[in-house]
VOGU-3710 file (C-alpha; in Angstrom, 3 decimals, decimal comma):
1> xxxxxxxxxx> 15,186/-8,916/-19,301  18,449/-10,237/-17,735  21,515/-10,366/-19,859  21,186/-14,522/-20,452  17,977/-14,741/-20,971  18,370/-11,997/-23,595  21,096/-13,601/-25,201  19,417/-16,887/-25,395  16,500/-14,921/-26,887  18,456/-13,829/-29,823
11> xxxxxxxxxx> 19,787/-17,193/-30,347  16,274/-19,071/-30,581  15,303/-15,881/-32,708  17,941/-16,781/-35,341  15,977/-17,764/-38,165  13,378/-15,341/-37,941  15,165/-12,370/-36,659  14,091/-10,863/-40,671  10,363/-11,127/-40,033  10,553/-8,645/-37,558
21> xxxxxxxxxx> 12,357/-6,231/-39,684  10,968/-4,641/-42,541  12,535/-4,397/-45,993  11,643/-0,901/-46,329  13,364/0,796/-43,139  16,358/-1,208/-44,203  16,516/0,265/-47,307  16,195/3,833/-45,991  18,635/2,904/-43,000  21,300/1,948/-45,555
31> xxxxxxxxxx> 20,576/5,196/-47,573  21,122/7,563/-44,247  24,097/5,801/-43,366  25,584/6,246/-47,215  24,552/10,082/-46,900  26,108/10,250/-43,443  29,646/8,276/-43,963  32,649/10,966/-43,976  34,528/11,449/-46,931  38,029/10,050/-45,129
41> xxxxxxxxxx> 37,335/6,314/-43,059  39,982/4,241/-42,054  38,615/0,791/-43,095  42,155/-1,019/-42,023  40,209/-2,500/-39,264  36,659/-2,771/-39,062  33,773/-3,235/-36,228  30,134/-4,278/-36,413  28,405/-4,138/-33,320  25,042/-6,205/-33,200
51> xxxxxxxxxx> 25,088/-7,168/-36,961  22,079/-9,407/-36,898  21,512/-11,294/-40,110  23,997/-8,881/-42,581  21,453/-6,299/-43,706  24,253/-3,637/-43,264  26,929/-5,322/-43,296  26,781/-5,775/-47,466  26,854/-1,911/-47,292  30,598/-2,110/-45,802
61> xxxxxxxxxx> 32,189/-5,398/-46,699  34,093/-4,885/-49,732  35,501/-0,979/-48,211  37,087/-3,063/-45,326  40,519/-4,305/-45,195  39,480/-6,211/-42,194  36,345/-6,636/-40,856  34,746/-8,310/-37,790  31,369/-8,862/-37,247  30,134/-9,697/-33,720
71> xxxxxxxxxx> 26,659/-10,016/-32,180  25,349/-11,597/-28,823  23,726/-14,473/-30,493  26,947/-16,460/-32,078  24,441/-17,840/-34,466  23,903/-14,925/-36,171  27,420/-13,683/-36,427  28,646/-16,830/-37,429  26,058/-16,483/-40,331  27,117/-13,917/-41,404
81> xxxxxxxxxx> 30,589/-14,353/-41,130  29,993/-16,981/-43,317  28,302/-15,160/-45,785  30,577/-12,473/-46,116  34,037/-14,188/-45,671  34,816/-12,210/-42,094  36,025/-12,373/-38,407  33,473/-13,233/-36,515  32,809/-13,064/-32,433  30,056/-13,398/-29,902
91> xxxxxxxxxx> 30,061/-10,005/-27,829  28,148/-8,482/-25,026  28,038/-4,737/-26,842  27,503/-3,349/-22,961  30,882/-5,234/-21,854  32,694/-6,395/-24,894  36,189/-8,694/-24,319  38,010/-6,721/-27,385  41,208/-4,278/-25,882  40,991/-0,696/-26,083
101> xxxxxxxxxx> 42,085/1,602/-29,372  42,332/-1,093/-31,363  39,653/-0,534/-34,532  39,829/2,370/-37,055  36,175/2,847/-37,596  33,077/1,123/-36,359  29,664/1,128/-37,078  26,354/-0,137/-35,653  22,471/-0,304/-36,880  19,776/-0,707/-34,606
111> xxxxxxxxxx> 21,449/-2,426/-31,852  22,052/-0,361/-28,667  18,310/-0,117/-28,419  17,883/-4,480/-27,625  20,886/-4,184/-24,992  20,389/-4,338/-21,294  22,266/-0,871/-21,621  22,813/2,093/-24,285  24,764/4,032/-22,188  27,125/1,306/-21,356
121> xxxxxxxxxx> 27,137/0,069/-24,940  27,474/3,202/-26,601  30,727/3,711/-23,750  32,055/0,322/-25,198  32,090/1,011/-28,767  34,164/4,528/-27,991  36,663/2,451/-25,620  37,631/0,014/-28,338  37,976/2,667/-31,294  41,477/4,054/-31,739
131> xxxxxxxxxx> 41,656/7,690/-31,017  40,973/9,362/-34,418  38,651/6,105/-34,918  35,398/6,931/-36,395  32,233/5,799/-35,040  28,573/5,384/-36,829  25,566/4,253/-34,837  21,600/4,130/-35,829  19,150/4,150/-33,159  15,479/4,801/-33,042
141> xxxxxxxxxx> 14,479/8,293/-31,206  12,826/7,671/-27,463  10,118/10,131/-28,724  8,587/7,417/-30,718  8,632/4,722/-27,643  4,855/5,516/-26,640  4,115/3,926/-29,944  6,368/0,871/-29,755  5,597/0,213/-26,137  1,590/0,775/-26,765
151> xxxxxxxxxx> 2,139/-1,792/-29,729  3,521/-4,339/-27,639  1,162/-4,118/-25,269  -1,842/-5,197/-28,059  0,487/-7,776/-29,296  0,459/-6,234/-32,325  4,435/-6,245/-32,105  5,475/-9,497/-31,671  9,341/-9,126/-30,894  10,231/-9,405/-26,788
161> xxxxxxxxxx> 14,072/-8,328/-26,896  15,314/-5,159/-24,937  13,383/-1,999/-26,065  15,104/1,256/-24,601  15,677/3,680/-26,484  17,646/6,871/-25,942  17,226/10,592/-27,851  19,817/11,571/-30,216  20,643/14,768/-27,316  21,232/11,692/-25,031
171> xxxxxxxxxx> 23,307/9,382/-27,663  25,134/12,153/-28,240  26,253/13,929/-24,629  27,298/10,082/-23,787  30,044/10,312/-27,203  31,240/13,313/-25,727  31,545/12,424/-22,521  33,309/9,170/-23,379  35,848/11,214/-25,460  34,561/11,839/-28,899
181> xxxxxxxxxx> 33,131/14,945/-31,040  29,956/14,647/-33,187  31,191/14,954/-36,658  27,110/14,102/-38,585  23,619/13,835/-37,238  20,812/13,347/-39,581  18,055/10,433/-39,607  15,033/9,126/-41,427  11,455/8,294/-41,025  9,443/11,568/-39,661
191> xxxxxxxxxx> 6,488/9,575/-39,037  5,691/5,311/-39,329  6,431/4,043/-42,095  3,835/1,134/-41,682  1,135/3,762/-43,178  1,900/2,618/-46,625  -0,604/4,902/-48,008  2,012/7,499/-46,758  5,301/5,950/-48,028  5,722/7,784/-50,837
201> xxxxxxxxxx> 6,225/11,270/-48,915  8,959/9,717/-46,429  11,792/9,813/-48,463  11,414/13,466/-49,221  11,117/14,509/-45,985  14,189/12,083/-45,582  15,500/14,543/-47,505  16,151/16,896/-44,403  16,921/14,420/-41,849  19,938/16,435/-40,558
211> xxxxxxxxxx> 17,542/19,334/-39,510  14,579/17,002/-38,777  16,507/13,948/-36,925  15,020/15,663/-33,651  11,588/14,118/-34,201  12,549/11,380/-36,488  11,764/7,945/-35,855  15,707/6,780/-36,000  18,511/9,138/-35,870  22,533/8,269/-37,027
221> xxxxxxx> 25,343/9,539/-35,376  29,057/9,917/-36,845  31,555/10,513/-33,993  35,207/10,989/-34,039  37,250/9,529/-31,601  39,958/12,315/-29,926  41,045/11,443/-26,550
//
């Protein structure tokens, strides 16, 4: 999927962008990014990459000083621009038009996964952080694609945006090649949590994520900026 038609994708998704996402990884997203956040940000000037309909964004609003939320559909960040009282802007997360070392910490959920590129978006985000910026990215681990791929292919998943997805290893050699150190790795999910049945032992095992993120449906990274 070219870059325009996957931007024009995301804009005819708008209003139903939450069916495809379910309520209960949400809620155990936003609890591994809590457990993950350092003890010291720098919320003077504030990033969301790919913030979709808001989900995460509530988690971060009222820490930020300022805060801008962008996403390739302009729908969606106006949204939730709206909804929040924010800075808004459309952005290509592989090639965004923002200058370099300009925001103090920036954080992104389930995004680099839909884009065209993770390496080049993951690049991006380090590039516009200041240097002693902190970073914070989810992702879902390419050792569960099999699954996702073999459930599009039955139609039983319905969504048709980008699906690559990178390991954490890989996520995380790219941050320290583009100039950062890995300060937090942990993640959440250790097997679907569609098998309802099974819900109720996730969140213990969630309890381990930073020795378990390995073979974890979706990993989160914390990176420092240093160079």
């Amino acid at each position: 999927m070219n870059l325009r038609k996957n931007e024009l994708y995301y804009e005819q998704l708008k209003e139903k962008f939450d069916l495809y996402m379910s309520s209960y990884d949400v809620q155990q997203r936003l609890k591994l990014i809590t457990k993950s956040l350092p003890n010291k940000i720098d919320y003077s000037n504030v990033l969301e990459v790919g913030c979709g309909t808001g989900k995460i964004t509530k988690l971060f609003r009222d820490k930020c000083i300022k805060l801008t939320v962008s996403d390739i559909s302009a729908k969606l960040a106006q949204s939730v621009s709206k909804k929040f009282s924010c800075k808004w802007s459309k952005q290509d997360a592989c090639d965004m038009n923002f200058p370099s070392n300009i925001f103090s910490f920036l954080f992104s959920s389930e995004c680099i996964e839909h884009t065209p590129s993770p390496e080049k978006s993951l690049q991006e985000m380090v590039r516009v952080l200041k240097p002693g910026g902190v970073l914070l990215v989810t992702s879902p681990n390419i050792l569960w694609y099999p699954i996702v791929w073999l459930s599009m292919q039955i139609n039983l998943r319905k969504f048709k945006g980008n699906e690559t997805f990178l390991s954490p290893f890989k996520a995380k050699d790219i941050l320290k090649k583009s100039g950062c150190e890995i300060a937090y790795t942990s993640g959440c999910h250790l097997f679907p949590w569609q098998i309802k049945l099974l819900n109720k032992l996730l969140p213990f095992f969630d309890l381990f994520g930073q020795y378990l993120y390995p073979i974890m449906i979706n990993y989160c990274i914390v990176a420092k900026k240093i160079k």
